[in-house]
N, C-alpha and C positions, 0 to 999 in steps of 0.2 A: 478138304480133309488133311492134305500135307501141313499147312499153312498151319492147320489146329496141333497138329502132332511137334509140328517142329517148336512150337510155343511152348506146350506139356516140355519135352526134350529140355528147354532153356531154364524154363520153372525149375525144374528139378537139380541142373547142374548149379544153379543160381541158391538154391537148399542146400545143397551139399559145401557151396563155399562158405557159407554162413555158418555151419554145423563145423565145419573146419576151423574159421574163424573164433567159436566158443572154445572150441578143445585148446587152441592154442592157447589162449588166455589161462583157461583150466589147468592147465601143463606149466605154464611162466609161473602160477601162485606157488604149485607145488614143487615148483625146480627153488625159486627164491625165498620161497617162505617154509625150508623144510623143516626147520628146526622149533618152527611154530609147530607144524603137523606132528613133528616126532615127538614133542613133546606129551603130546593129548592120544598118543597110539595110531595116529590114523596116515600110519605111511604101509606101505608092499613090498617089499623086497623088489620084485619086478619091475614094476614101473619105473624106479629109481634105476633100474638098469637100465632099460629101455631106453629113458632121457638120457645117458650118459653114453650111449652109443651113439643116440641122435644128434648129441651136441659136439660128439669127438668128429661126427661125419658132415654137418653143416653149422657148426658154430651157431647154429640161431639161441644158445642159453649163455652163450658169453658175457652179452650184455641188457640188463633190463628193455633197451630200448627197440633191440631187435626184435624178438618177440613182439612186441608192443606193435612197431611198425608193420611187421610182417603179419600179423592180425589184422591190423586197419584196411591194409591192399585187401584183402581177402573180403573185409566186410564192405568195402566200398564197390568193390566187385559184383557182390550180390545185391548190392540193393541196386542196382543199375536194370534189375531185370523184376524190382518190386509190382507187385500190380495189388490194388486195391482202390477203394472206390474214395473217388474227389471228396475230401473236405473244406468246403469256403472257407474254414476257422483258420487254413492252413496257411500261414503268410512267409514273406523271405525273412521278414524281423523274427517268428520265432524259429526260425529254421537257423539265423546266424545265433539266437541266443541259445541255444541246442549245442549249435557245433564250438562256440567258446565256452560251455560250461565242461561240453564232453572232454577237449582237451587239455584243459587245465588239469582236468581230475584225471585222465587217463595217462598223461606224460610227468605233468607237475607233481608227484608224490614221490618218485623215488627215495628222497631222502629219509623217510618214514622207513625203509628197511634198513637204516643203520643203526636206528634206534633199540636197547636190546631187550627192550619194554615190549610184552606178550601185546598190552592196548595198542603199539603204535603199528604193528606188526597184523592185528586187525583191523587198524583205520586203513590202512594201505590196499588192503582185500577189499575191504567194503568201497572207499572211493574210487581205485580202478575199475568195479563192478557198476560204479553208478555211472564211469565217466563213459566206459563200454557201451552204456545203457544208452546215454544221452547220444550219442553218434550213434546208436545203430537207429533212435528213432529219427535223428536229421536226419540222414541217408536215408530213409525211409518217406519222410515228407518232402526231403527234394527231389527224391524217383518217380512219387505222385505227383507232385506241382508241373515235373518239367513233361514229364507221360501223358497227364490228362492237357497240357497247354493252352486250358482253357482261357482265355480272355486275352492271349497274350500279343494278340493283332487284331485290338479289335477296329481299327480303323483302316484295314486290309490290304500295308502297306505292302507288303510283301508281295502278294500277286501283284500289285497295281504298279510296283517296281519293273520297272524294264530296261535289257541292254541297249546302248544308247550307243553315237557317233564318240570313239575316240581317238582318230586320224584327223589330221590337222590340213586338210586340202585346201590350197590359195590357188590363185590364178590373180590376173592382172585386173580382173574385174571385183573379186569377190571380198566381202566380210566374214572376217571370223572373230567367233565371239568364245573364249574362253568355261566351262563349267566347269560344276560339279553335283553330279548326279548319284544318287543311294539306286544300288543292287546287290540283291543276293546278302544282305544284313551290312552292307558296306560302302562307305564314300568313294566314286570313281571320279580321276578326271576327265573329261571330256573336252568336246569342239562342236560351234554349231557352225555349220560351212555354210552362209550364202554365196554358192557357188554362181548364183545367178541371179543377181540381181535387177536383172533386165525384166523378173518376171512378176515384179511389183512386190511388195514389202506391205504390209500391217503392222504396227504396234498398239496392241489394248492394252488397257488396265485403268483402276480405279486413282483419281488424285491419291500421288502417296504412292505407288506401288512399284516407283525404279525405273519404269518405261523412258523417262527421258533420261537419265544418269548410266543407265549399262546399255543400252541402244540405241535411241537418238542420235548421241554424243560420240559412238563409236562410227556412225555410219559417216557423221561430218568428217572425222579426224581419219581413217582409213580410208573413204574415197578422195582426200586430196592428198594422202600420200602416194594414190596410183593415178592421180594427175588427168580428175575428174573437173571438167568446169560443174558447177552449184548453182543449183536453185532455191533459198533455204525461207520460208516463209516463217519467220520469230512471231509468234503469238504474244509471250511477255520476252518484249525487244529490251533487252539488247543480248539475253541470255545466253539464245543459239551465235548468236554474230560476233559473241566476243571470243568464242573457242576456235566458227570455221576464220576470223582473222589471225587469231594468233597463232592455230597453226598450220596457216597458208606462208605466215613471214617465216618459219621452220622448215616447212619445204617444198619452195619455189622449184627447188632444182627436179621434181619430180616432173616437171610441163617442160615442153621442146618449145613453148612461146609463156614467156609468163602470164599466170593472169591478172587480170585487173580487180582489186574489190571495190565494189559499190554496194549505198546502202541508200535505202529508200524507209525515211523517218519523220512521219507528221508531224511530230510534237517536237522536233528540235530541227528547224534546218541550217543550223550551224553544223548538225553532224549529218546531215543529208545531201546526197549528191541528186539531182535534176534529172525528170526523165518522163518523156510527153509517150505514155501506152496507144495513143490514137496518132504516132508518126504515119505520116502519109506514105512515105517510104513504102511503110508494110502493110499498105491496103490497095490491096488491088483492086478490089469487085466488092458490092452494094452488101454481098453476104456478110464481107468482115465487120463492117459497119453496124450488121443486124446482128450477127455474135458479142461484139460489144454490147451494142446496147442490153443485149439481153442478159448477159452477166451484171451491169449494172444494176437493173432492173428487180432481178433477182435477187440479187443482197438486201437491197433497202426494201424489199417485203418479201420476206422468204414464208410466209403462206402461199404465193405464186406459182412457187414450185411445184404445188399439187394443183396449181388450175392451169397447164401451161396448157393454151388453146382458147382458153375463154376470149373472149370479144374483146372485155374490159381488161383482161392483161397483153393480150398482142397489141391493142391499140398505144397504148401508152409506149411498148417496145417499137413498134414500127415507126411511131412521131420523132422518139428520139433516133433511131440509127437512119431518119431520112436527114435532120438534121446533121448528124456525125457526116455523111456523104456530102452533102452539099457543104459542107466545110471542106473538104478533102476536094472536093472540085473546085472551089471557087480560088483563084489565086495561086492557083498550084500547093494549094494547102497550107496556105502561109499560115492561118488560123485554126487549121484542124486540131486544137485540142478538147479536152474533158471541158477543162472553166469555159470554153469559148461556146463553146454546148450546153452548156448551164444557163452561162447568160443569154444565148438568141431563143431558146425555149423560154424564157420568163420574160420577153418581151411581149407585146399586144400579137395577138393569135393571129388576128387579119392579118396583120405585115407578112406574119409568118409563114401564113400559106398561101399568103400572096407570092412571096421569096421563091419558098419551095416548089410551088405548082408549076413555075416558070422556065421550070427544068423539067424537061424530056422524058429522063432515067427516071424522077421521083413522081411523075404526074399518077402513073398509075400506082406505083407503092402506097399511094398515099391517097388512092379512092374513096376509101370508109368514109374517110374523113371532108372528102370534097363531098358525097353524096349528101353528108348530116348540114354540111353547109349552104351545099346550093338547096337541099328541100327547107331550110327554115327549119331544121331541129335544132337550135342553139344550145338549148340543155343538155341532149347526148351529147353536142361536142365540147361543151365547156365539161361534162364529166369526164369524157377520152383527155382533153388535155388537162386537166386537174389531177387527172390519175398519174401522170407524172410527173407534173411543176411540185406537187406536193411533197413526195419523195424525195426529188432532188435538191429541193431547197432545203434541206440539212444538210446539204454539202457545200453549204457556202459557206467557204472559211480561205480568207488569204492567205493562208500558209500552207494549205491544201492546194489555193491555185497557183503559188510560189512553183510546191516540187512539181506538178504536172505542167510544167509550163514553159522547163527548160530542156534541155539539150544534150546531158552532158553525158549521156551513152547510148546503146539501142540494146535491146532486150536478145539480141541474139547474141543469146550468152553462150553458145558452144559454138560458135563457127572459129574454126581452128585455127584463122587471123588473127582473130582477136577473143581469146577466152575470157570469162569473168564468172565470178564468185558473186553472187547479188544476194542479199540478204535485205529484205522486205518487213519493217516490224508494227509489228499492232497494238493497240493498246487497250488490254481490257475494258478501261473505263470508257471509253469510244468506240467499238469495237462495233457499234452498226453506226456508225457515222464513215468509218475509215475504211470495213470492209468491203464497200461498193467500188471504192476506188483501187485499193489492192486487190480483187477480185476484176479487176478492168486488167492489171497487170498480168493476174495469173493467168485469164484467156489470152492476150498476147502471147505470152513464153510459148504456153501450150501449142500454139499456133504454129512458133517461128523455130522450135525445136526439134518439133519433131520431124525432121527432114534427113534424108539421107546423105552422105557424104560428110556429116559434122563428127565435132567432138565429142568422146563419152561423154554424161553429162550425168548430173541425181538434182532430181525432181525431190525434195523434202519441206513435207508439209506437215506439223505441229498442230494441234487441236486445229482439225482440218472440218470441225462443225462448226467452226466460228467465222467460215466464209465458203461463199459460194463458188464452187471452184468449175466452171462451165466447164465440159468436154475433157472429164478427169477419166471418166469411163472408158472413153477411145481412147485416152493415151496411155489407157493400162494396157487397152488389147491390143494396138497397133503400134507401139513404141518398143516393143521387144526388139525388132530385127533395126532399129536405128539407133542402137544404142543409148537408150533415157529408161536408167534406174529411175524407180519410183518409192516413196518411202512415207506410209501415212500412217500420223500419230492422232489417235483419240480413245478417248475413253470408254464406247460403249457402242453398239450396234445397234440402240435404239437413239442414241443422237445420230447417228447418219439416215437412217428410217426418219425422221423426225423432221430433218433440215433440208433430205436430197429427196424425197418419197420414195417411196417402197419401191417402186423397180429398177430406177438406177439404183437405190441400195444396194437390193439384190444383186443386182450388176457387178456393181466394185466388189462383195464381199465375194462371189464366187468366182471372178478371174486374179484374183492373186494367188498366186505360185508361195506365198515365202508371208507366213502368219506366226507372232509372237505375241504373246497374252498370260497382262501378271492377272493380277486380282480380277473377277467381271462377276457379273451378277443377274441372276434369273434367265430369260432368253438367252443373253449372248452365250451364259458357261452352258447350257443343254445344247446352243448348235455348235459351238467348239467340241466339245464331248463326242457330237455327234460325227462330224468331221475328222477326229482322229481314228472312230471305227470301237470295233471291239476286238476281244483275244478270250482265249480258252484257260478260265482261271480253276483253280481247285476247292472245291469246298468240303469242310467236312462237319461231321454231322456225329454229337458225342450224346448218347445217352447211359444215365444211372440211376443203378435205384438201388437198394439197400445192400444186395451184396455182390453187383456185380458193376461194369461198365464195359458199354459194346461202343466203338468206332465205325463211323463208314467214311469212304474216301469218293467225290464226285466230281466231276469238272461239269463247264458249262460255261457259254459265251457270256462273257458281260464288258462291259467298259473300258478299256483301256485305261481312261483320263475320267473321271466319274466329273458333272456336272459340279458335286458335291466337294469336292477337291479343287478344283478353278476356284469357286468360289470362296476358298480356306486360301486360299497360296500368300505366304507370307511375303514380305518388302524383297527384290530383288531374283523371287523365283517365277519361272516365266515355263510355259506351258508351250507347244508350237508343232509348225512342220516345216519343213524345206525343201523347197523344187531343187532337182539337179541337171546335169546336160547329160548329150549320150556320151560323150566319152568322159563326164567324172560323176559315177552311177554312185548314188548314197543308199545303202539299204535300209538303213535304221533314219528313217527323214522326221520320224517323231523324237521331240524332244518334254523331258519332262524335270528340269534343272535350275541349278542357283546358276545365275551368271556372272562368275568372278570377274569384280573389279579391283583394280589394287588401288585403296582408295588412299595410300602414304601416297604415290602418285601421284596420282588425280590432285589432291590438295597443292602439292608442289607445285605441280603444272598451274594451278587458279591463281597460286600468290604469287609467282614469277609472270602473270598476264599483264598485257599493255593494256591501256586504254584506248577503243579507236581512235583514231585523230582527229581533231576538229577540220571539219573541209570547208566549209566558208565562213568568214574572220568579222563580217559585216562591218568595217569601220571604214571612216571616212578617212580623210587627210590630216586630219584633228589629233587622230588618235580614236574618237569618240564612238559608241556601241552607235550603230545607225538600224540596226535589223526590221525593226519594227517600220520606220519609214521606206527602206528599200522595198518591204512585203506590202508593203499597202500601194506605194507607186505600183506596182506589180498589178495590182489588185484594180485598182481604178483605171490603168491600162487596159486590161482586158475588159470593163466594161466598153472603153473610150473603144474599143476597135469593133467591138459589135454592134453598138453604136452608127458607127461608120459605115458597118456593114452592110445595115438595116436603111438608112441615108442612100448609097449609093447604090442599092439593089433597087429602092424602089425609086428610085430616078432613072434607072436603066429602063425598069417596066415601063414608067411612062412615057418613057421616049420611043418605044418600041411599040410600033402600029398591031403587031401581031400578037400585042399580049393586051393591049387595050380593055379585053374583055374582062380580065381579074381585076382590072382595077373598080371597072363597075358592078362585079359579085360583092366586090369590100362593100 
């Protein structure tokens, strides 16, 4: 009842200014136009007094325009407090052609009272009555337009706006990503603090949507300015490796040991540096051996993924990592690489488990497969081993077994001797030929990094469903306290569903700490939505009907980030949350912003970049391009040594009384 009475109250005083508003008009015709009125009898004695005390005590009849303004205040006043019922018809186009007709005619005539013609002296009355008219009806439809505010958010940014991160927290670990975020009807700037990167990183968004240009790209170029060794996996090589090289050569001086970069590139090994993922070095025990192979395995048929357990996919993984062992044993590993593996698996099966039965360690490993042999099932075991001769034999390419084959680093790219920058690149058009083998290297890293006592290190991985990345799940969850940032780029949560199966998906999507996401679509934007929660937003609810309009005011939980909105976010806007530590507490960890690139920058920075440098020159003495014959000597070597292998293994068996017995299961 207050609420009603004090609106009555405002109505009224809101009448009276309006009513004030008319007189004053009515009073300026008759103070300026008197000699019209005296003419025709229709002036008062009083009145004329009246105005002449009025104007000796506030000057408001001095000048035409006084009056006039001080009217306007008055009616602008009152229509502030207009109420009447929504007209659709009502637009801001005829409300501006309202208020420029109104002031033309209400200000623009004055000269018409110089004129000493009775007509000009009524054009003047009559166009300030019309121009009075015209403004008191815009003041009137812009009170209703902006009063009833119907439609005026209808995409309901306003609630769905929220205050966001605008302190700028660093540490020696973290990225920060500059914004700018809309609240409260306004652009702020902001900060997105990965305060903690330890605690694994996401980047989604749809091709197109800035994910690698405002992220990616910051994470390579601020982790090697706080003198991070890289793990940088280039999907389209050479993209990533051409920014973390050039600005590693910018600043070297941020490492207390420089690092080193290397780059591992199928398709060119003039720009590829040499590096054997199955160094014996770093195999201890029969396990490593079955982790390779299984990552291998994996790649070149990622339907496996969803049957890991079946007969017919262990068997094929157990053949080759008994293989990868008995190279790692034999000669103190002189041979233990990938090609040398290729080729003792594609030779005659007998030799082969001849070879391998002959050893102790692999006799049992490698049961299944002695059982299908000694009972006479040859068809189960030519399937077991066709299950993986057939795979593998796509990876026979001598320039594949070139880079796997040398020497020229180890994959322990953070030990704090010897740091390195490695950048790994793939190549679409290849990309399940290449990714069994780059997927051999990712399980390595994974392996030999995550240890205590090394270098910070980031782990960055680019359309990370375009390989098989073994044991990524455990180094999200168990590489926080060793120091290995993690940072994965893809586009969609049903390509990792799709490539890794549904419960390691699960897995990776729910232990990351630190999620960023431009554009996504159907599932992934419902469980992001879901993920940032909900808030207590406002609705209101406007009914009218012919002579009245009633308001109601209601809140109620909905959305935060709506499904609906992800899946709108335009090029560069990025959606997210971010983990903090106990002692740098982020309150506002959602973000919902543009993320400012200075892209005059960024272009400078591209067209002032090197070229990496060519690292092997292949020429002879001549001068002459030799590459092509060096790679194939290469090639035909490492047949010649399995070969030999094969030759003096099974010469040892027959010289040996106590293996006698394989030779007659052959």
């Amino acid at each position: 009842m207050q609420g009603e009475d004090d609106l009555r109250g405002l109505a009224k005083i809101m009448a009276f200014m309006r009513a004030v508003s008319i007189l004053l008009v009515l009073m300026h015709f008759y103070w300026f136009c008197y000699g019209f009125f005296a003419e025709r009898g229709w002036t008062l004695e009083i009145i004329g007094k009246i105005l002449t005390n009025f104007n000796r005590t506030a000057g408001l009849f001095s000048h035409t325009l006084y009056t006039k303004i001080f009217a306007l205040i008055l009616l602008a006043l009152s229509c502030l407090g207009t109420k009447g019922v929504k007209n659709e018809k009502i637009t801001w186009a005829k409300i501006y052609t309202a208020l420029v007709i109104g002031f033309v005619l209400f200000f623009l005539n004055t000269p018409l009272l110089k004129l000493s013609v009775g007509i000009a002296t009524s054009l003047y009355i009559l166009t300030t009555s019309l121009g009075y008219i015209a403004l008191l009806m815009a003041g009137g439809w812009m009170s209703r337009l902006l009063s009833n505010n119907l439609m005026d958010d209808v995409f309901n940014s306003e609630n769905e706006s929220f205050g966001q991160e605008t302190r700028l927290m660093e540490n020696e670990y973290s990225v920060n990503l500059p914004t700018k975020f809309y609240y409260k009807g306004k652009w702020n700037d902001g900060w997105i603090n990965v305060v903690n990167p330890f605690r694994a990183s996401i980047v989604l968004g749809t091709p197109g949507s800035g994910k690698s240009y405002a992220i990616v790209n910051n994470y390579i170029k601020q982790h090697i300015e706080k003198g991070f060794a890289m793990y940088i996996y280039d999907f389209k090589f050479d993209d990533l490796s051409t920014i973390a090289y050039n600005h590693l050569l910018k600043h070297k001086d941020k490492y207390k040991v420089q690092p080193k970069f290397y780059v591992i590139n199928f398709d060119d090994p003039r720009r590829s540096h040499r590096c054997n993922p199955l160094s014996p070095a770093f195999m201890t025990d029969i396990s490593d051996a079955y982790e390779a192979s299984y990552t291998i395995m994996l790649n070149l048929n990622r339907s496996w993924i969803l049957k890991q357990g079946d007969f017919f996919v262990e068997s094929p993984i157990i053949l080759l990592a008994s293989i990868i062992w008995f190279l790692k044993i034999y000669e103190d590993g002189k041979y233990c690489t990938f090609p040398h593996a290729i080729e003792l698996l594609n030779k005659k099966y007998a030799d082969v488990f001849t070879i391998l039965t002959s050893y102790p360690e692999l006799e049992n490993y490698l049961s299944a497969f002695m059982d299908a042999w000694q009972g006479g099932a040859q068809d189960q075991l030519q399937g077991q081993i066709a299950s993986a001769k057939i795979p593998l034999s796509r990876m026979i390419s001598p320039q594949l077994y070139w880079v796997m084959t040398g020497d020229d680093f180890s994959l322990d790219i953070n030990n704090p001797q010897e740091p390195k920058i490695l950048c790994i690149g793939n190549n679409p058009d290849r990309q399940n030929i290449y990714s069994s083998a780059l997927g051999l290297y990712n399980s390595r890293i994974v392996k030999l990094i995550n240890k205590k006592g090394q270098l910070k290190s980031s782990v960055l991985i680019d359309e990370l469903p375009t390989i098989y990345f073994r044991g990524l799940d455990n180094l999200i969850a168990t590489a926080r306290s060793n120091k290995v940032s993690v940072c994965l780029g893809f586009q969609d949560y049903s390509q990792l569903t799709r490539d890794y199966g549904d419960k390691e998906s699960k897995v990776i999507q729910n232990t990351v700490g630190n999620i960023f996401s431009g554009q996504v679509l159907g599932e992934t934007a419902k469980n992001l939505s879901e993920r940032f929660g909900k808030v207590l937003q406002k609705r209101q609810s406007i009914t009218i009907n012919r002579n009245d309009k009633s308001t109601s005011i209601s809140t109620q939980m909905d959305s935060l980030i709506p499904a609906s909105k992800i899946s709108m976010l335009t090029q560069g806007m990025f959606v997210g949350a971010v983990a903090d530590n106990f002692d740098e507490r982020i309150e506002r960890k959602i973000f919902h912003a543009e993320i400012v690139v200075d892209n005059d920058k960024v272009a400078s920075e591209t067209k002032a970049y090197k070229k990496m440098p060519q690292i092997l020159s292949f020429t002879d003495e001549d001068g002459n391009d030799n590459m092509k014959q060096v790679i194939e000597a290469n090639y035909k070597q490492i047949k010649a040594d399995v070969m030999q292998i094969v030759e003096n293994e099974m010469e040892r068996i027959k010289n040996d009384p106590n293996l006698q017995h394989l030779i007659q299961q052959e």
